[in-house]
TITI-328465 format. One record per residue: z, x, y of N, C-alpha, C in turn. Coordinates in steps of 0.1 Angstrom, whole numbers, padded with zeros to 4 digits, always signed. Last residue first. Layout:
BEGIN
ZXYZXYZXY;...
END
This chain:
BEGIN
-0771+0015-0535-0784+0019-0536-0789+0004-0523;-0741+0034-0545-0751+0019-0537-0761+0023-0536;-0726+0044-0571-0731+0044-0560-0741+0034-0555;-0694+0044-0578-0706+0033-0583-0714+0037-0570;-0670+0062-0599-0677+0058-0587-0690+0049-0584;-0634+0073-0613-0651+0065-0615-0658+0062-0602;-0612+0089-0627-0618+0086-0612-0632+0079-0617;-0589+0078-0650-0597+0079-0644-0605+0077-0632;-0553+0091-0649-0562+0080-0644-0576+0087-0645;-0523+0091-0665-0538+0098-0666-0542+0085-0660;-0489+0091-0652-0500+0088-0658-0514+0090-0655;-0461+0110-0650-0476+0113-0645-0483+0099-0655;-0426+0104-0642-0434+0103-0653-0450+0104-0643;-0404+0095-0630-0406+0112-0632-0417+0113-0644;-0420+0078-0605-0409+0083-0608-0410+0095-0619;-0453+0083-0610-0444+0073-0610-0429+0077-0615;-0485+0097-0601-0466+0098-0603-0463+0085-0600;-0514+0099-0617-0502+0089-0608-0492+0088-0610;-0539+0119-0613-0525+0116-0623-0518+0106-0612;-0574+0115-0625-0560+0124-0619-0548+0118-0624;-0607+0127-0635-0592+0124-0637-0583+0128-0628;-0644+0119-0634-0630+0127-0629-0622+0121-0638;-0663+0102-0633-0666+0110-0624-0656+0124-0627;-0679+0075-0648-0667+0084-0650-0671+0096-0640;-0698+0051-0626-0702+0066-0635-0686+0069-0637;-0705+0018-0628-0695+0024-0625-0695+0036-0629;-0716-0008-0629-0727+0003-0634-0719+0018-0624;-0703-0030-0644-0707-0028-0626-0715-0012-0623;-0700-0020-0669-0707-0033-0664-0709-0031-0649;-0678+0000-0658-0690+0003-0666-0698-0005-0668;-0658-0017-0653-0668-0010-0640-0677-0003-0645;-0651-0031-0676-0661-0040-0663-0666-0030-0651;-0637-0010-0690-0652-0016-0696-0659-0026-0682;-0617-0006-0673-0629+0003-0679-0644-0003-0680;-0605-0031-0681-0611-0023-0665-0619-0019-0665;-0595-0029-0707-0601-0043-0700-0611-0038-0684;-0585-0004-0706-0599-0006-0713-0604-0018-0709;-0567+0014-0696-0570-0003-0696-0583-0003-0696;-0557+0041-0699-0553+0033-0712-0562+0014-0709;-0566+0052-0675-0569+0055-0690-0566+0045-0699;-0563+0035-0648-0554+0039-0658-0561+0040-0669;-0588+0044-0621-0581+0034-0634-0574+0038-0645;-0598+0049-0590-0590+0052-0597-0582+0041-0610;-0631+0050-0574-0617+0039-0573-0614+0051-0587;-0660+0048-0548-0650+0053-0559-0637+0043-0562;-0690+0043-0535-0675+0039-0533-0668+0045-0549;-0716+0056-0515-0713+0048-0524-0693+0048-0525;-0729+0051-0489-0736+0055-0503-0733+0052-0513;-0727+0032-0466-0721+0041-0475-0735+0045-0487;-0738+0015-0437-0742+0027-0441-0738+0035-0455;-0730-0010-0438-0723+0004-0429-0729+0011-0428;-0745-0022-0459-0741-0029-0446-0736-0014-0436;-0727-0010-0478-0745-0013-0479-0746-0014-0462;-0704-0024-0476-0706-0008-0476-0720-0003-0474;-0711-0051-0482-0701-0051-0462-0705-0031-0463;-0720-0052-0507-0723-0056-0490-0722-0050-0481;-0695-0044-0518-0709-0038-0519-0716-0040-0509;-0678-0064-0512-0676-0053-0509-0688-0040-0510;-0695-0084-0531-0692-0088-0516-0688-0070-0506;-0693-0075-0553-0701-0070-0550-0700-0076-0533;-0662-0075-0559-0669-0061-0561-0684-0061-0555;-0659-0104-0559-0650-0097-0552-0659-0082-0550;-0675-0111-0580-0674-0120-0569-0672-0108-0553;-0665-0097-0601-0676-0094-0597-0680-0096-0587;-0637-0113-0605-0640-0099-0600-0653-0092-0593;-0649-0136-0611-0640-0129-0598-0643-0120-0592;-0661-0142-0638-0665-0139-0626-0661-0137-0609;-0642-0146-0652-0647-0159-0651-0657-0156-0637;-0624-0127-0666-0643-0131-0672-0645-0143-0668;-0595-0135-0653-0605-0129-0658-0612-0132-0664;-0573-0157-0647-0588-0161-0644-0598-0151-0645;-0552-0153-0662-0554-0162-0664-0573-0166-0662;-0541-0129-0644-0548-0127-0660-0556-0137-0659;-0560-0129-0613-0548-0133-0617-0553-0132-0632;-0576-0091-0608-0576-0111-0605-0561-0113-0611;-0576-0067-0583-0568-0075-0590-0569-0091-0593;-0582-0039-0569-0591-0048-0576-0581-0055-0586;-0573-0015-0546-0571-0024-0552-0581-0033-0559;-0588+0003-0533-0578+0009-0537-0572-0007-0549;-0619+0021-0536-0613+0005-0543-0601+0012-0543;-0623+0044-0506-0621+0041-0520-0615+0022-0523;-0655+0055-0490-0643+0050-0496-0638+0047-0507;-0668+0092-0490-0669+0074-0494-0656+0067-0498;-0671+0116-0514-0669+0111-0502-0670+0096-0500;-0670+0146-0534-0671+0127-0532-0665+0128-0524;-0660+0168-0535-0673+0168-0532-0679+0149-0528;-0639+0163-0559-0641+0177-0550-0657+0169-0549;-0617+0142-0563-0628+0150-0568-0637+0156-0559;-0599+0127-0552-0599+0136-0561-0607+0146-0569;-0611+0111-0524-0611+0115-0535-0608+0129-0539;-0586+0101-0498-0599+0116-0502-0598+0112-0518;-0586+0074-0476-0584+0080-0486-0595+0092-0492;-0597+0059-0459-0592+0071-0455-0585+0079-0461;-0609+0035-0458-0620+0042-0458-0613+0055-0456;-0601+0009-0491-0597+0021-0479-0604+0032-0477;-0601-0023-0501-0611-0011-0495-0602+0000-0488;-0591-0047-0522-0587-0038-0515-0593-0024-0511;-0588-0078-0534-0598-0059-0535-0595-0058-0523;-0579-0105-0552-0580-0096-0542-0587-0083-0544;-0575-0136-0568-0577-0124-0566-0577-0118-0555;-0564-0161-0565-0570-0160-0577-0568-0141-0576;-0549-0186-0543-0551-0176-0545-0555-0167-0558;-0560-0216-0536-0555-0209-0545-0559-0199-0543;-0580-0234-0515-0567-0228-0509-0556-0224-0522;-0599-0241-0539-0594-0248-0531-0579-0247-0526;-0601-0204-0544-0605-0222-0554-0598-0229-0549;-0606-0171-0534-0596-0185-0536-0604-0193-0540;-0602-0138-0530-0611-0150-0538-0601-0158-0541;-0602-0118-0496-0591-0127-0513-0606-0138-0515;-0600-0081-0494-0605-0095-0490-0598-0106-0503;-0592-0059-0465-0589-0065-0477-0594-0080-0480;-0597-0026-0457-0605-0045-0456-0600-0048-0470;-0583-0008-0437-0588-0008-0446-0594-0026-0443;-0583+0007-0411-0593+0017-0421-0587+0009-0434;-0566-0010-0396-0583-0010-0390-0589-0003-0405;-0542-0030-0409-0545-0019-0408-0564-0017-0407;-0528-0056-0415-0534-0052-0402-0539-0035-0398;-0529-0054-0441-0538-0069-0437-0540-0061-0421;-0507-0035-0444-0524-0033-0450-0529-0043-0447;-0484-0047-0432-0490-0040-0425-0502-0032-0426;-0483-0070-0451-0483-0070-0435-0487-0062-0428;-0475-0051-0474-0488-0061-0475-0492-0065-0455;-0452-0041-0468-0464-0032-0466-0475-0045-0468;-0432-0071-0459-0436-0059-0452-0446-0047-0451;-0434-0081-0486-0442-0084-0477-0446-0076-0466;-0443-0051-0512-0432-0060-0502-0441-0066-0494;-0444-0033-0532-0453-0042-0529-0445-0054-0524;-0430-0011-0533-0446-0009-0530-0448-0020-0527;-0408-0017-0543-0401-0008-0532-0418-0010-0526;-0411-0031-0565-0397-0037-0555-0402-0030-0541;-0426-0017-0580-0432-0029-0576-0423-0034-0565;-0408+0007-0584-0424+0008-0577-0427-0008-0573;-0389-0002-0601-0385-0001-0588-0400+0004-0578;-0400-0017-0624-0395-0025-0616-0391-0017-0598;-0408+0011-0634-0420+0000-0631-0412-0013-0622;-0386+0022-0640-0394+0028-0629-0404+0016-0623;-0370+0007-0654-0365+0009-0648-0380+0015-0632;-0393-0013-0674-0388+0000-0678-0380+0000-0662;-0411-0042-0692-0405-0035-0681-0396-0025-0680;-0433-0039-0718-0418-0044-0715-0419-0035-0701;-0457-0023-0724-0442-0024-0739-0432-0029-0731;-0470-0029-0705-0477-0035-0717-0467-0033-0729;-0471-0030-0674-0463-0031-0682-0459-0037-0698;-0499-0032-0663-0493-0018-0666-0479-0018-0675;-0506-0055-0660-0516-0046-0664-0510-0034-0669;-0486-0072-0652-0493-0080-0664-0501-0064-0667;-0476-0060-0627-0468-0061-0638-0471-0061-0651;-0502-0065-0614-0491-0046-0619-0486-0045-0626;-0498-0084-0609-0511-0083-0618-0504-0071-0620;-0477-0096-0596-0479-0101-0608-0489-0094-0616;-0479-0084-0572-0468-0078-0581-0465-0084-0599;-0503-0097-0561-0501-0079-0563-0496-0073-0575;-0491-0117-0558-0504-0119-0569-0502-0102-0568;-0471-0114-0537-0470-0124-0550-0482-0119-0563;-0485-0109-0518-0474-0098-0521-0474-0105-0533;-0506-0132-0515-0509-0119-0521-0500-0107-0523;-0484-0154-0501-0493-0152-0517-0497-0136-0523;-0473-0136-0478-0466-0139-0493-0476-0144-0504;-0497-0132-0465-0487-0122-0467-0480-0120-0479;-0516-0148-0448-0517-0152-0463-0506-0136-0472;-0511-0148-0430-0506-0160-0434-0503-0161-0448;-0527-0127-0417-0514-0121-0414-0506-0135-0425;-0557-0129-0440-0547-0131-0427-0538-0130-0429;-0586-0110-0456-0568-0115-0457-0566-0118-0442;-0618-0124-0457-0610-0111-0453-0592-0122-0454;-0628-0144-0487-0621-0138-0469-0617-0129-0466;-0646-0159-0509-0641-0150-0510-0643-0145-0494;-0641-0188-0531-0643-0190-0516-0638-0168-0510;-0657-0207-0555-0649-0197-0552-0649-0194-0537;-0670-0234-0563-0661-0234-0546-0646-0224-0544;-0675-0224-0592-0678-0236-0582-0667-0235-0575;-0679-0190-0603-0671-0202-0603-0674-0211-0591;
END
């Protein structure tokens, strides 16, 4: 996209991105309606307060794709998380979120390979991330980002487990 602009996050940019977090969670996971658990994870996880204190946290990098001071997207790196799969190493995508409206317009990619960089750049080999079984919209783009299925785990959410897949893209 013409005069995508993709930054590391500042302390400023707090409330947009608590804002775009809790909208794409909503839009991706809440696909029969909002349920009592899904409103109290989004209330209780994605406050200005933790967004404030992942913009200032050293082990991760969070970066935003904007269009003339619009906030569009975000990805979210953490080098201190353990994969679930015995033997991977390397950080993880804790986050990859555009706004609906601006998917397949090249964001995401925008966003995924700039972070390929900055890993390339360090030294990694390569990076993992975790995606809901059921979002095939996901799926299918980190298998375009030449993404391997690696694994599964589960994501408590109040008294319910959802299936995730573990997938990983190594760098070259």
């Amino acid at each position: 996209m013409d005069n995508l602009i993709i930054r590391p996050a500042e302390p400023e940019d707090v409330p947009n991105l608590t804002v775009l977090k809790q909208q794409v969670w909503i839009a991706t996971y809440a696909t029969e309606g909002i349920r009592k658990e899904f409103s109290r994870y989004v209330l209780d996880e994605f406050t200005e307060e933790n967004t404030g204190r992942q913009i200032g946290d050293k082990l991760k990098l969070i970066l935003l794709a904007e269009i003339n001071d619009h906030l569009l997207g975000c990805i979210e790196l953490n080098y201190s998380e353990v994969c679930p799969v015995e033997a991977v190493s390397g950080p993880e995508i804790a986050v990859l979120y555009v706004l609906e409206r601006f998917c397949g317009k090249g964001i995401g990619k925008a966003l995924l390979d700039r972070v390929v960089i900055e890993l390339k750049n360090a030294g990694y080999t390569n990076v993992w991330l975790t995606v809901y079984f059921k979002n095939e919209n996901a799926i299918g783009f980190y298998k375009r980002m030449n993404f391997a299925e690696i694994g599964k785990t589960w994501f408590n959410l109040g008294e319910n487990q959802y299936e995730n897949k573990v997938m990983m893209l190594e760098i070259s």
